[in-house]
Backbone as CSV, one residue per row, in Angstrom:
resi,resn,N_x,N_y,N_z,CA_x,CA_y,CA_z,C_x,C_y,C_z
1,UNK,131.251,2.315,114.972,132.304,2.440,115.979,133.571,2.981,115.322
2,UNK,134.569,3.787,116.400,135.575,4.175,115.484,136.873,3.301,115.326
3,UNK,137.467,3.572,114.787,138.550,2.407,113.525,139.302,2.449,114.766
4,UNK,140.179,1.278,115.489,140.916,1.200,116.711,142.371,1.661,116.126
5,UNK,142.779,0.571,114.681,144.192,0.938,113.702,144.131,2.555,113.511
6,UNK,143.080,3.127,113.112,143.009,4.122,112.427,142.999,5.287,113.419
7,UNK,142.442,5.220,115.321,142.768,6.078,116.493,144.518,6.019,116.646
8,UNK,144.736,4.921,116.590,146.029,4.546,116.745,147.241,5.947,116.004
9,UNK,146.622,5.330,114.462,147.734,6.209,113.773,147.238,7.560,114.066
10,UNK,146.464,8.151,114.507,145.999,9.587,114.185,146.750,9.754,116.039
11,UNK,146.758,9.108,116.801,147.322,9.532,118.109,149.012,9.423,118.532
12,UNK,149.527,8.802,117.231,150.589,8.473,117.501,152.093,9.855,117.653
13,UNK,151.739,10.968,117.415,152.482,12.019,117.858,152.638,12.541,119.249
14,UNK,150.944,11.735,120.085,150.997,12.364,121.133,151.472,11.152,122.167
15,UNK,152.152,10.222,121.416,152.348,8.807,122.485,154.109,9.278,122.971
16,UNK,154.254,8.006,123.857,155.624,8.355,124.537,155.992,7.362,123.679
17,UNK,157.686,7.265,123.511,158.074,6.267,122.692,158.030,5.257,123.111
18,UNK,157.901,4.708,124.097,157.476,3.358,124.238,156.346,3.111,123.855
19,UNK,155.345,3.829,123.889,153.692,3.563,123.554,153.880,3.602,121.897
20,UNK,154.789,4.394,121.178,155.036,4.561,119.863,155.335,3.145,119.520
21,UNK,156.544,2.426,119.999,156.983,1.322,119.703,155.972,0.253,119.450
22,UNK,155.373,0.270,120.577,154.015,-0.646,120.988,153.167,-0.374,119.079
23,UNK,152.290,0.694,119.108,151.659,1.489,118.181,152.345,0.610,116.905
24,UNK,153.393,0.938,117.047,154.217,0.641,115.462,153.794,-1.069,115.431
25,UNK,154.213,-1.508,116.037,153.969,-3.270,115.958,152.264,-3.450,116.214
26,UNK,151.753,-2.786,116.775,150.281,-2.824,116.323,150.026,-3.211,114.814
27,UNK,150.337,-1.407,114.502,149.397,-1.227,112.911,150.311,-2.276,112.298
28,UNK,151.208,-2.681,112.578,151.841,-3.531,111.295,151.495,-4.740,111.433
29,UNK,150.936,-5.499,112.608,150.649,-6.656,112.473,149.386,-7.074,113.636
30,UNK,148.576,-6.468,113.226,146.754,-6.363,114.027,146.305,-7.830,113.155
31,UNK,146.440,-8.520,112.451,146.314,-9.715,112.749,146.835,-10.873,113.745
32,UNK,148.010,-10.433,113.504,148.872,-11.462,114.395,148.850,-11.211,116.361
33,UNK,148.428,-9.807,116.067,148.182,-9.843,117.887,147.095,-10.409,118.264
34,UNK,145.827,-9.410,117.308,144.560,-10.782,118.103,144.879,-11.695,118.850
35,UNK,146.081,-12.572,118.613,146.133,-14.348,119.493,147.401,-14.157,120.158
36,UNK,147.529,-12.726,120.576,148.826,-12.773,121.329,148.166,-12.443,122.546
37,UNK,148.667,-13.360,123.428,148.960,-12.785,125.239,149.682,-11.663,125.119
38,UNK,149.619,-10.813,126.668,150.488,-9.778,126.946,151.679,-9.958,126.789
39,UNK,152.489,-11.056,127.260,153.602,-11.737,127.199,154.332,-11.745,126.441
40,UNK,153.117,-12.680,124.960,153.802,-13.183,123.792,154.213,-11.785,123.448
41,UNK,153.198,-10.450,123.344,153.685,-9.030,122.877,154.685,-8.412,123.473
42,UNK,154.892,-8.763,125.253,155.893,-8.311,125.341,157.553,-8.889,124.732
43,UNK,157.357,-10.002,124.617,158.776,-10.942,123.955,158.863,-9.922,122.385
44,UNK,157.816,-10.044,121.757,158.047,-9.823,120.506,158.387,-8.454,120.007
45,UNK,158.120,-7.696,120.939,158.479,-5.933,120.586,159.862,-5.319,120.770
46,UNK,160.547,-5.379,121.792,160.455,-6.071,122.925,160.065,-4.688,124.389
47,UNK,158.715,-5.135,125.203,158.791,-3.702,126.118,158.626,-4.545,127.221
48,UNK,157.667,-3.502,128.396,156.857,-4.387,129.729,155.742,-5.145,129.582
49,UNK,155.051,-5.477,130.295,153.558,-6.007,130.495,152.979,-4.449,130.498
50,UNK,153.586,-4.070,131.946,152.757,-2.854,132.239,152.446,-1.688,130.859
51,UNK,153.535,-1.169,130.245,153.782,-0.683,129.048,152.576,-1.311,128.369
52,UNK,152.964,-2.761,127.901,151.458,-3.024,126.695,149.975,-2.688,127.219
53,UNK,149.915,-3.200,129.289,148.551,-2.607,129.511,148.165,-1.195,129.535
54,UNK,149.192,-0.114,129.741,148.718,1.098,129.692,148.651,1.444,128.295
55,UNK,149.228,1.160,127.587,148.776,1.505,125.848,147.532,0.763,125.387
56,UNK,147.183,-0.089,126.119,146.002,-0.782,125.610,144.998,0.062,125.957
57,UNK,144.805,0.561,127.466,144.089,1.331,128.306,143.856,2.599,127.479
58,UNK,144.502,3.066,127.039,144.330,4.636,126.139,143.373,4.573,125.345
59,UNK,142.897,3.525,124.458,141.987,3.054,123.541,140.869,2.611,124.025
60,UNK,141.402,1.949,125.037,139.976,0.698,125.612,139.876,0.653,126.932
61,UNK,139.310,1.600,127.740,139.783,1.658,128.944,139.442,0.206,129.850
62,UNK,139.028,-0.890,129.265,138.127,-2.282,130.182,139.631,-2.961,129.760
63,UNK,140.834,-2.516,129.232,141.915,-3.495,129.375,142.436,-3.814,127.914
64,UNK,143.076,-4.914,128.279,143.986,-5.545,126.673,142.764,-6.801,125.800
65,UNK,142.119,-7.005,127.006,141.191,-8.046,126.308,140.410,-7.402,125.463
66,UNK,139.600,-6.253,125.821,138.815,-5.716,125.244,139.473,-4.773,123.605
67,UNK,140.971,-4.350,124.460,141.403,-3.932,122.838,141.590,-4.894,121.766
68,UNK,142.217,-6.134,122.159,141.923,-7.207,120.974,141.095,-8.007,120.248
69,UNK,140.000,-7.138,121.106,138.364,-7.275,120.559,138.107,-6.638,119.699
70,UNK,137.959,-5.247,120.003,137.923,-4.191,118.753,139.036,-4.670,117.375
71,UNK,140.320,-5.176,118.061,141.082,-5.092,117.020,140.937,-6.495,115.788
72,UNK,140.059,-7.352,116.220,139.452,-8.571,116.073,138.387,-7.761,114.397
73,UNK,137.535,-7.300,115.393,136.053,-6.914,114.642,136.432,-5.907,113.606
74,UNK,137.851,-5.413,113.572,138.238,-4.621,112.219,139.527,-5.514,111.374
75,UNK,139.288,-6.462,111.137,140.527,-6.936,111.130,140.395,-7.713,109.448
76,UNK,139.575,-7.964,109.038,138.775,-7.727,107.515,139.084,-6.530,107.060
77,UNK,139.463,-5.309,107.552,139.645,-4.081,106.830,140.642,-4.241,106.030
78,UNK,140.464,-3.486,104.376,141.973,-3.092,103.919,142.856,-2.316,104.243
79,UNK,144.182,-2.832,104.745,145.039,-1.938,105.456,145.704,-0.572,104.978
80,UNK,145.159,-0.799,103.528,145.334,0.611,102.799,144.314,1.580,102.928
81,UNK,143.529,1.466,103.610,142.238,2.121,104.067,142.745,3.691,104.480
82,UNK,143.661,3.213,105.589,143.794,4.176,106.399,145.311,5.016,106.215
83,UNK,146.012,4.971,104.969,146.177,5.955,104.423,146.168,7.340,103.857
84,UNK,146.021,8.060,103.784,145.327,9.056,102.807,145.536,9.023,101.374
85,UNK,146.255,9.161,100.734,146.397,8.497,98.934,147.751,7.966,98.728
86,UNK,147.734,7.568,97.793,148.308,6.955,96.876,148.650,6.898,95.784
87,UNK,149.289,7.551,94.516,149.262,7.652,93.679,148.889,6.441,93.146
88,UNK,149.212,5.066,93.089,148.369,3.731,92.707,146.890,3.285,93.108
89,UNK,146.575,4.404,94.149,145.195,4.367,93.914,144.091,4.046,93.083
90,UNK,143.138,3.439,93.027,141.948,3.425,91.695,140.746,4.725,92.613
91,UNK,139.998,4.797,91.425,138.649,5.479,91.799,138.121,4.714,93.099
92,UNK,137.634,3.484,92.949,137.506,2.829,93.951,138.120,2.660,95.233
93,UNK,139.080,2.722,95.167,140.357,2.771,96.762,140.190,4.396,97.083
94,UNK,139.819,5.289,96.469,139.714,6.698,96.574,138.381,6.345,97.098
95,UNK,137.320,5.914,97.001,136.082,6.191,97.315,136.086,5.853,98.547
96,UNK,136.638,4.427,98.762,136.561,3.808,99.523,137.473,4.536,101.112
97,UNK,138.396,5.019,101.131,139.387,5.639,101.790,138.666,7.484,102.444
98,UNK,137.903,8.120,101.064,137.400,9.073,101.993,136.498,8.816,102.552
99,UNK,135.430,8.098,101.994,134.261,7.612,102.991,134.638,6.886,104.243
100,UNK,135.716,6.058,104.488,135.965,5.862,105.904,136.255,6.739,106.456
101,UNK,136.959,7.799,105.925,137.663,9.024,106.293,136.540,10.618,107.197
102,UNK,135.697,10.305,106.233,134.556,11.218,106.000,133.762,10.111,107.458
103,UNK,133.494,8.910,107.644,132.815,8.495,108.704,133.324,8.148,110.354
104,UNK,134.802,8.048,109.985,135.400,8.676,111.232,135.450,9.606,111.609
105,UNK,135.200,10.844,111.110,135.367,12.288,111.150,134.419,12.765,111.824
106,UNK,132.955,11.762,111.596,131.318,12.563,111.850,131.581,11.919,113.379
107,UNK,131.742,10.790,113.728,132.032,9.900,114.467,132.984,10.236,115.672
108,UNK,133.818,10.740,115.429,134.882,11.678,116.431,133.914,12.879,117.137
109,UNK,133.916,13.583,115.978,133.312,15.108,116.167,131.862,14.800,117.424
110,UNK,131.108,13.616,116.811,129.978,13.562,117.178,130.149,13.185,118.987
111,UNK,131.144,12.562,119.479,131.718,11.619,120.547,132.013,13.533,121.450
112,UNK,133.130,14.473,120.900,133.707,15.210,121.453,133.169,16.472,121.472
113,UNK,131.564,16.824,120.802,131.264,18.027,120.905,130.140,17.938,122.141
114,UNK,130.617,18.943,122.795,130.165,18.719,124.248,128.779,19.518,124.172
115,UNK,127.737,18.815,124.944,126.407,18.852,125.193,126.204,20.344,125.730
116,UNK,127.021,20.043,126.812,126.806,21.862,127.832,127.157,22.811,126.959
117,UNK,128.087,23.093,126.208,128.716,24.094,125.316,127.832,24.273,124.269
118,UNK,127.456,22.973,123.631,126.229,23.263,122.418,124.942,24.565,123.150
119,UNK,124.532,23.660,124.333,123.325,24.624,125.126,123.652,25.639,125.238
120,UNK,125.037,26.244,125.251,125.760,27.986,125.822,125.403,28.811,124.712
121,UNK,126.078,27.989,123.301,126.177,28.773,122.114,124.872,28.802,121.749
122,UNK,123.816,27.851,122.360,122.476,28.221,121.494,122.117,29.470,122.627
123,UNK,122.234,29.518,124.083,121.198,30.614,124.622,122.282,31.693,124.283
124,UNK,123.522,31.839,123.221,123.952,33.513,123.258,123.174,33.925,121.866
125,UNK,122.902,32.765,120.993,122.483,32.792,119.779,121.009,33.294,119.831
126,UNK,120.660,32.699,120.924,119.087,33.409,121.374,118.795,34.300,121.664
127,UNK,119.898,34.840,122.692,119.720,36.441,123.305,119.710,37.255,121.993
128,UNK,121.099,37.309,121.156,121.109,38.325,120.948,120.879,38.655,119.359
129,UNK,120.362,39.559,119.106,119.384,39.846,117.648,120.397,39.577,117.098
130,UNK,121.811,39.565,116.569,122.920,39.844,115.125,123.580,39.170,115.472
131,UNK,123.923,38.097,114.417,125.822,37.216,114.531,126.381,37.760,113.919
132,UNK,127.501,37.463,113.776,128.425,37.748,112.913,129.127,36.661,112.853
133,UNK,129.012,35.937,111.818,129.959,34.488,111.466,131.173,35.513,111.093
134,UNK,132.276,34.690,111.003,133.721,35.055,110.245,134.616,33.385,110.347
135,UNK,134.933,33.453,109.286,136.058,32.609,108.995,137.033,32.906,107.925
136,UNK,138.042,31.962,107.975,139.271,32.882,106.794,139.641,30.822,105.572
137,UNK,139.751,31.374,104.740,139.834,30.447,103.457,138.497,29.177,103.741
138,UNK,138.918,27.968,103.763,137.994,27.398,103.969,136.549,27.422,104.694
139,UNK,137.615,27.947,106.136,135.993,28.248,107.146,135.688,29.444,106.779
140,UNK,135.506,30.309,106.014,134.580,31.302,105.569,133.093,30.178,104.908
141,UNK,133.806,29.371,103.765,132.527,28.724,103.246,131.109,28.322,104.785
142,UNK,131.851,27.751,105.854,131.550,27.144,107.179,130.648,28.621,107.331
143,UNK,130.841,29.733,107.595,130.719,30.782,108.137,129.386,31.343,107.005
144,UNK,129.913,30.729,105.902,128.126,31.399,105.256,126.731,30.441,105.240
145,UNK,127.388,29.200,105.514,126.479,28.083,105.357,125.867,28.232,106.805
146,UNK,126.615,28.923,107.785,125.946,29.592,108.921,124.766,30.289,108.595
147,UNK,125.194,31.345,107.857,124.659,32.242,107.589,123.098,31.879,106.709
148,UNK,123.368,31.441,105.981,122.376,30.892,104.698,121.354,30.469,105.869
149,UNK,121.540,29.625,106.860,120.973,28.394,107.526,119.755,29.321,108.461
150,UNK,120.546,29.964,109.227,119.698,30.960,110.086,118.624,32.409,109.490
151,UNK,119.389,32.387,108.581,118.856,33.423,107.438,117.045,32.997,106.939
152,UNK,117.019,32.106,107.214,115.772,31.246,106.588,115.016,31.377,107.429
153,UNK,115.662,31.262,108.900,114.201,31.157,109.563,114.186,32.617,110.735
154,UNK,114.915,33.759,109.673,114.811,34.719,110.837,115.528,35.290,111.397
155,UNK,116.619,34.952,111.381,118.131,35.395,112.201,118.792,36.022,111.579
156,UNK,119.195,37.312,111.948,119.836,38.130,110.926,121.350,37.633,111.013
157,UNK,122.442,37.361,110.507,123.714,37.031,110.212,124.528,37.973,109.445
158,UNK,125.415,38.451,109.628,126.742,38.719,109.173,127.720,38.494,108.881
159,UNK,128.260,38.095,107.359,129.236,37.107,107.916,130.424,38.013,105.673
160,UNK,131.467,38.090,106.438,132.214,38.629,105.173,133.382,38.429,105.994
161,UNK,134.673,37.781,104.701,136.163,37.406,104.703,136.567,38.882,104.642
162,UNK,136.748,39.736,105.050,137.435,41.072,105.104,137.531,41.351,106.562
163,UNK,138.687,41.322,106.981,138.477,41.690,108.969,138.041,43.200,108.922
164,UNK,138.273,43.672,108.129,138.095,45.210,108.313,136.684,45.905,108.178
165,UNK,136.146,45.201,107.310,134.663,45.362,107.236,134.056,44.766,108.371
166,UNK,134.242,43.297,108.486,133.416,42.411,109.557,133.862,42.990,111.459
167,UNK,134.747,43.659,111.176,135.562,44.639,112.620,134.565,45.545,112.689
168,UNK,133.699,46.299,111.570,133.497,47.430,111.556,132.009,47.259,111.789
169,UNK,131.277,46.344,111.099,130.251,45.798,111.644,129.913,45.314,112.726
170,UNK,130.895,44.574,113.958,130.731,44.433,114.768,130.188,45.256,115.706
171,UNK,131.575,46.346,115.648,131.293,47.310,116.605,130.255,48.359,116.659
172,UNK,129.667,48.291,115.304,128.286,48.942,115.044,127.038,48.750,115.483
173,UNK,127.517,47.292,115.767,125.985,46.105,116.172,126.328,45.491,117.992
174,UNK,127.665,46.038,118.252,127.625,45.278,119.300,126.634,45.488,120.811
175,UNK,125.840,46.202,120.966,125.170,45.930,121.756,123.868,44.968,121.947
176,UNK,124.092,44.530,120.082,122.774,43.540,120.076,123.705,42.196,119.480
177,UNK,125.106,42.046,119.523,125.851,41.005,118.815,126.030,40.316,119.461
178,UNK,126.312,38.950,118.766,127.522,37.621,119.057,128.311,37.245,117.893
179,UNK,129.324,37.263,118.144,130.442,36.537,117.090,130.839,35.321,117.285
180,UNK,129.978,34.180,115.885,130.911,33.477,116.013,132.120,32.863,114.813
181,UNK,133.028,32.572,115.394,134.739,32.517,114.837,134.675,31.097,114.327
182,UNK,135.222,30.725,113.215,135.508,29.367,113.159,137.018,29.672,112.569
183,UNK,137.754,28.403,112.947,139.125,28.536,112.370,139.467,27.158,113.319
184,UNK,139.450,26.328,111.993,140.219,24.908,112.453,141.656,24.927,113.174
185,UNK,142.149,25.448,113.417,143.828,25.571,113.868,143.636,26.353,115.208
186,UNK,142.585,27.643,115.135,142.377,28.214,116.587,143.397,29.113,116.877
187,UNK,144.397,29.600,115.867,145.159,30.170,115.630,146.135,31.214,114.526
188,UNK,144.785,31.395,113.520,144.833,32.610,112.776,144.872,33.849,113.117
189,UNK,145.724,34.352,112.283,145.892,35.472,112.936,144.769,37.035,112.850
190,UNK,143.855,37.152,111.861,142.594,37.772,111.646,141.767,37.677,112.959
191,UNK,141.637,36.004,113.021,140.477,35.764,114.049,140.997,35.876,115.403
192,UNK,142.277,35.829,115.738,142.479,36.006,116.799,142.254,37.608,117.026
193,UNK,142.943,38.588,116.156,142.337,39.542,116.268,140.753,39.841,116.310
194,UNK,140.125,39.599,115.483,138.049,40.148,116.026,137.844,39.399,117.347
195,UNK,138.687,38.416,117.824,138.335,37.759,119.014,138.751,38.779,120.287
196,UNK,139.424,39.596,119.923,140.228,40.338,120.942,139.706,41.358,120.685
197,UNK,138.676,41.891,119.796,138.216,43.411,119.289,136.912,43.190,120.526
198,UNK,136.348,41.740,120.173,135.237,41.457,120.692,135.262,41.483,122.138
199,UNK,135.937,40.542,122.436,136.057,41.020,124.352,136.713,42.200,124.686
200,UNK,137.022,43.104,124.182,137.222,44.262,124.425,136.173,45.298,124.712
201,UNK,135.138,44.914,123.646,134.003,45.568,123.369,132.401,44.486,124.518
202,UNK,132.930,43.403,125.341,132.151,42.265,125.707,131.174,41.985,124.663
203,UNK,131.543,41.510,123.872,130.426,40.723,122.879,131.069,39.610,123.098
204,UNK,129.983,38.106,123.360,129.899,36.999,123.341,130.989,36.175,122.043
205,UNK,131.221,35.857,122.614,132.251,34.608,121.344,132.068,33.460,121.061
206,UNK,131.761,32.987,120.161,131.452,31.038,120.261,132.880,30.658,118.842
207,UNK,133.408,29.954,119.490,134.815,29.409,118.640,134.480,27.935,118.292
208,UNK,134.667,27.905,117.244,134.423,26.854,116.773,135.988,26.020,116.069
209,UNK,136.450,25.120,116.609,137.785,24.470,115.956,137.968,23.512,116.729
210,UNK,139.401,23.118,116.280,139.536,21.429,116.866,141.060,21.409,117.907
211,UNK,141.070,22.841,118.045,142.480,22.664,119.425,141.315,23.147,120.411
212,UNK,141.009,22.496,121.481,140.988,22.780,122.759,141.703,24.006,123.329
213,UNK,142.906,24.046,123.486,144.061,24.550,123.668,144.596,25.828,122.958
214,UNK,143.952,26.310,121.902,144.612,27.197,121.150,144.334,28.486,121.603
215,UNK,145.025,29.263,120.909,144.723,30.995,121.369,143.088,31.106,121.598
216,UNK,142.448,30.835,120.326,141.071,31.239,120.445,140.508,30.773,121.226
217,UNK,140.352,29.406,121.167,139.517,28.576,122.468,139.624,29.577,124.217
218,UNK,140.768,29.742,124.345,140.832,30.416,125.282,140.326,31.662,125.696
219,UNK,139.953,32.704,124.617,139.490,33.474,124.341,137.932,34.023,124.235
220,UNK,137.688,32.764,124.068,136.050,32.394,124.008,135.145,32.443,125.110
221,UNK,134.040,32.676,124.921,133.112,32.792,125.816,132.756,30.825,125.928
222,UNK,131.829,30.459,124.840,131.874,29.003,124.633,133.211,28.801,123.500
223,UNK,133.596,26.929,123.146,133.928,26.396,122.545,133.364,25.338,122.096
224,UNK,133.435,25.393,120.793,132.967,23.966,120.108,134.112,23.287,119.562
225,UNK,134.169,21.633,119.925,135.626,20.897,119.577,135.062,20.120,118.665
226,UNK,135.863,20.514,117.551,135.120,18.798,116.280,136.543,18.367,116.015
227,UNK,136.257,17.095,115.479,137.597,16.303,115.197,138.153,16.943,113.365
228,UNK,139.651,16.662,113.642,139.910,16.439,112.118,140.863,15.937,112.306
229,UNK,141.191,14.510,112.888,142.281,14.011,113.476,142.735,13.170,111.758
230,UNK,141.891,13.198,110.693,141.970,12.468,109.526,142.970,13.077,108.547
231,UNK,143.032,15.037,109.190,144.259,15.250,108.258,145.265,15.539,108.959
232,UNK,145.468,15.363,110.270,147.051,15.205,111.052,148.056,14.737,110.863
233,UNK,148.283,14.340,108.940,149.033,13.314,108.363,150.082,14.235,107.485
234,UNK,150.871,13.480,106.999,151.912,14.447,106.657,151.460,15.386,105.336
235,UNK,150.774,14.957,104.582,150.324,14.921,103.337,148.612,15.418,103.904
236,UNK,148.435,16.864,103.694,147.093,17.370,103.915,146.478,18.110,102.493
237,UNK,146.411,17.553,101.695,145.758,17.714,100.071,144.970,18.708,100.505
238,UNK,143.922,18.869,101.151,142.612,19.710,101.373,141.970,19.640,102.469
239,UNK,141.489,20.933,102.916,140.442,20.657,104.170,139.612,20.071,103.854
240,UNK,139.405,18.858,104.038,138.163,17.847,103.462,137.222,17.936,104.354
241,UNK,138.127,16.955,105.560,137.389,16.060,106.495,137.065,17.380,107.679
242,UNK,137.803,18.248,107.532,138.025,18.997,108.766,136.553,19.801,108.774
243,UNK,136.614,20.333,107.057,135.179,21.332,106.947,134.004,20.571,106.825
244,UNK,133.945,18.802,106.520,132.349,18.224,106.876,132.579,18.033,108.718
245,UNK,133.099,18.340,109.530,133.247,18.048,111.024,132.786,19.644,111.160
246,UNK,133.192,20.270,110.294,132.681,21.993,111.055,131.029,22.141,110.426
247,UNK,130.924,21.939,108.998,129.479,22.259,108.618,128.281,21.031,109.737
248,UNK,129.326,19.732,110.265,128.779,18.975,110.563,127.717,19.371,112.456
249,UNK,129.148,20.334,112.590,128.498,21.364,113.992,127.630,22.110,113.809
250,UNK,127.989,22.984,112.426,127.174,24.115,112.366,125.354,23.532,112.052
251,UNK,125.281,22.076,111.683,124.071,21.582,111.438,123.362,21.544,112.676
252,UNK,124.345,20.979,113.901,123.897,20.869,115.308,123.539,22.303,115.975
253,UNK,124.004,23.263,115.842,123.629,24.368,116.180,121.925,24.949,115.801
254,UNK,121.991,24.386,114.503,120.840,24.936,113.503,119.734,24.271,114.253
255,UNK,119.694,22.652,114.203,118.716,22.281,114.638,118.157,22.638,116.150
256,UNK,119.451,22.773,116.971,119.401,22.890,118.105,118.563,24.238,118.032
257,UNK,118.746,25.245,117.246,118.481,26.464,117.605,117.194,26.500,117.323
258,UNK,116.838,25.860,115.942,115.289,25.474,115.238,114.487,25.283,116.421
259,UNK,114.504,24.066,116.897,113.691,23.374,117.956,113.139,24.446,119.230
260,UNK,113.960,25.698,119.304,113.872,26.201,120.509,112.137,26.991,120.045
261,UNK,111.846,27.307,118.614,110.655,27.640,118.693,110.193,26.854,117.128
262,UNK,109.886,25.972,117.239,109.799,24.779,116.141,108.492,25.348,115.206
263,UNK,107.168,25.511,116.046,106.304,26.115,115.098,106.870,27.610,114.212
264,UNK,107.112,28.356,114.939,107.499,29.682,114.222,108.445,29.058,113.062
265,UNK,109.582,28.806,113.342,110.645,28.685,112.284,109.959,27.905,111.247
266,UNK,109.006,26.786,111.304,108.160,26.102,110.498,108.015,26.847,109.405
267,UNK,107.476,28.126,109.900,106.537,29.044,109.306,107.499,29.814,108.290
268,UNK,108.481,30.428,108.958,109.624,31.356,108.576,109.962,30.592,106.748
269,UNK,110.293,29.247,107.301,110.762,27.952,106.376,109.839,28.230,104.874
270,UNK,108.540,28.035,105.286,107.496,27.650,104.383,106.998,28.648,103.653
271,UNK,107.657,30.140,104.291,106.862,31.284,103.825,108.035,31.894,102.839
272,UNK,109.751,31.424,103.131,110.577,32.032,102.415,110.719,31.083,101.094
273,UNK,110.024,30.061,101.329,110.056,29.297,99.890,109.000,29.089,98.827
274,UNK,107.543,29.864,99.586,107.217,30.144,99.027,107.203,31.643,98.134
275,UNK,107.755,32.402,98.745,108.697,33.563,98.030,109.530,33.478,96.914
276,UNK,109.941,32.981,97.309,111.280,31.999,96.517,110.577,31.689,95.183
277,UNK,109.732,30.638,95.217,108.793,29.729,94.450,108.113,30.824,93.782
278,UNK,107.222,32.166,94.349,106.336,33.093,92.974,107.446,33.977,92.866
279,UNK,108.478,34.604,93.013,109.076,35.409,92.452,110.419,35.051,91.773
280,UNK,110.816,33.694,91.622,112.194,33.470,91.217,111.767,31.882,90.436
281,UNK,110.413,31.739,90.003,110.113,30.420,89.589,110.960,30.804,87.634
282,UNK,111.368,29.606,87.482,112.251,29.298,85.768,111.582,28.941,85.196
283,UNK,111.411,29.837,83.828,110.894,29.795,82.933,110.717,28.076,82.171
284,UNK,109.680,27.763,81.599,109.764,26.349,80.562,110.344,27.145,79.359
């Protein structure tokens, strides 16, 4: 289940300040509410009733009882958990901190990537003979592990960090193409461009990122939404969490796409490794 403290802090930009206020006396003292009435919380903050039930409702839609349930059953957690670092950190508080980090992440993504949209991006992936992955710094890696994935069992892919090349390929292939875009932000400026080369030219789009809302999403034929609500923090060291939530889609795609002819790809699988295996076997 996901961390109730840990939705909290990752939503707290999009609260009103009263719900902020609320929020703040949460994370700071989720022991001590457990055994609070609405009441006692409203005296102690100081807000409404109504106020504490609609902030409760955002989390838990069955009410305040039910949020001090959840907030009950995490309440053993270390409250340094949900941080991101620390310079007093140990190895251990590091391990411990991305792996919650890393299991809220699969956990979000897994809750918000929508069923119908998965089915869209697999029948454009079906129609049409050529992708073209593209992504820029991180999601390029996203964009070959595409590539690698489908490559195995058959699917020809395209996928290179140069807009000018991957522009040029498009339009070469587009009567048999789909492009798909990844870019966590949904608002690069490369991808917004091939996104705009592409519906120009009607080739299919599948966007892959975590604004709903952004240029690209809009732009898109489908969208895929994964979470990375883990680095919305002031302090973003690395796309960590964001790129296991994107490779974590691009796995759902794969299988999804596998299954559509399960014996063949079997085959595709077994025959490129055995390739693999007599012509690239290492010497003793």
């Amino acid at each position: 289940m996901e961390s109730l403290i840990f939705s909290i802090k990752q939503k707290l930009p999009e609260l009103t300040k009263t719900e902020q206020k609320i929020a703040h006396y949460v994370i700071n003292n989720p022991t001590k509410v457990i055994s609070m009435s609405v009441q006692e919380l409203v005296s102690a903050i100081p807000t409404s009733s109504a106020s504490i039930v609609r902030f409760a409702k955002i989390f838990c839609p069955n009410g305040f009882a039910d949020f001090k349930l959840r907030l009950s059953a995490e309440s053993e957690l270390n409250q340094k958990i949900y941080d991101e670092l620390d310079p007093k950190d140990s190895i251990d508080d590091l391990k411990d901190k991305l792996s919650f980090r890393i299991n809220q992440t699969l956990i979000r993504t897994n809750s918000i990537l929508d069923d119908v949209s998965l089915a869209k991006a697999i029948k454009i992936l079906n129609r049409k003979e050529t992708i073209v992955s593209f992504g820029i710094g991180a999601s390029h890696l996203v964009a070959e592990d595409f590539q690698q994935k489908f490559f195995r069992i058959g699917k020809t892919v395209i996928t290179n960090n140069d807009i000018h090349v991957i522009a040029t390929i498009l339009l070469a292939k587009k009567q048999q193409a789909a492009v798909l875009i990844i870019s966590n932000s949904g608002e690069t400026k490369e991808a917004i461009n091939l996104a705009r080369l592409a519906k120009q030219n009607k080739i299919p789009i599948i966007v892959l990122t975590h604004k709903n809302e952004s240029v690209l999403a809009k732009m898109s034929d489908v969208v895929l939404i994964h979470d990375d609500s883990t680095e919305n923090s002031s302090l973003r060291s690395a796309a960590t969490t964001s790129l296991i939530a994107q490779f974590y889609a691009i796995d759902l795609l794969y299988y999804s796409y596998f299954k559509l002819d399960f014996s063949k790809h079997v085959k595709e699988i077994i025959s490129s490794q055995k390739f693999i295996a007599k012509n690239f076997k290492e010497e003793d």
